[in-house]
C-alpha positions in Angstrom: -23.5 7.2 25.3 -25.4 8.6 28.4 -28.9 7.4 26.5 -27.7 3.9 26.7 -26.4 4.5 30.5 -29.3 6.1 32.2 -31.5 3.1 31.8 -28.9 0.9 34.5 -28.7 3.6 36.8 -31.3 4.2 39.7 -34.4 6.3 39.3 -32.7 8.3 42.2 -29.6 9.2 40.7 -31.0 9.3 37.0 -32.7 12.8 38.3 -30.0 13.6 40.3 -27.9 13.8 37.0 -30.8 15.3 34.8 -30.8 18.3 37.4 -27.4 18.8 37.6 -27.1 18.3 33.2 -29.9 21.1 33.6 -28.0 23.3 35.8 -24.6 22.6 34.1 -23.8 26.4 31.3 -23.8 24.9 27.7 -20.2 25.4 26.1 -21.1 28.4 23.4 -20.2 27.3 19.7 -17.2 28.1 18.3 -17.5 30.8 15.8 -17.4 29.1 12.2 -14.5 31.0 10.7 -11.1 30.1 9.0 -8.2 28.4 11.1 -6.2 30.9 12.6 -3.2 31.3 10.8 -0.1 32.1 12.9 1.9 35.6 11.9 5.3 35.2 10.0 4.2 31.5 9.3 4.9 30.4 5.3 1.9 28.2 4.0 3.6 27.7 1.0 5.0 24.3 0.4 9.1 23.8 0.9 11.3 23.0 -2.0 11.2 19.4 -3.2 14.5 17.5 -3.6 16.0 16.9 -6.7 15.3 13.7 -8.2 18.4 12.0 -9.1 18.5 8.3 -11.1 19.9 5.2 -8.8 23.3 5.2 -8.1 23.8 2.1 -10.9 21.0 0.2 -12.4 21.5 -3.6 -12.5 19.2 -5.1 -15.3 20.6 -8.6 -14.7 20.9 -9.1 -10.7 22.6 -12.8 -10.4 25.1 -11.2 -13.0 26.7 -10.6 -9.1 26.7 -13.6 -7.6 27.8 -15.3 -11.0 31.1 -13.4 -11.3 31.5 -14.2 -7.1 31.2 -17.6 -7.7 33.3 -17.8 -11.0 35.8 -15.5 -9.2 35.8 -17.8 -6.1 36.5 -21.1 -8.7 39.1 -19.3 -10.2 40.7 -18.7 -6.7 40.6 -22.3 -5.9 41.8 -24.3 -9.0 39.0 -25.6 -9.9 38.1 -23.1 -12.9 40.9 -21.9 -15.2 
């Protein structure tokens, strides 16, 4: 991102920066080892829940509304 920046700054404080980027300590790199694992920590995976089947399976969904309306009908005379 810098690369693209320097270009638009002035020649003055495009050295100004390179001396202090030459000056600034380099962060060492990190050692390349495995994560740290906290003590007492379980990696293993928690139980699962139980898998249960639906509380009622409808195989025909208007079978609802048809007995609400039929019901309804049958509250109001018009269907004996």
């Amino acid at each position: 991102m810098l690369d693209r920046l320097m270009p638009l700054l002035p020649p003055g404080l495009r050295e100004r920066l390179r001396a202090l980027a030459a000056r600034w300590p380099l962060r060492p790199a990190a050692p390349a080892s495995d994560p740290t694992i906290l003590p007492g920590l379980d990696l293993r995976p928690g139980p699962m829940p139980p898998l249960h089947p639906p509380a009622a399976i409808n195989d025909n969904p208007l079978q609802a509304v048809h007995d609400a309306v039929e019901r309804g009908l049958r509250a109001s005379g018009h269907l004996r």
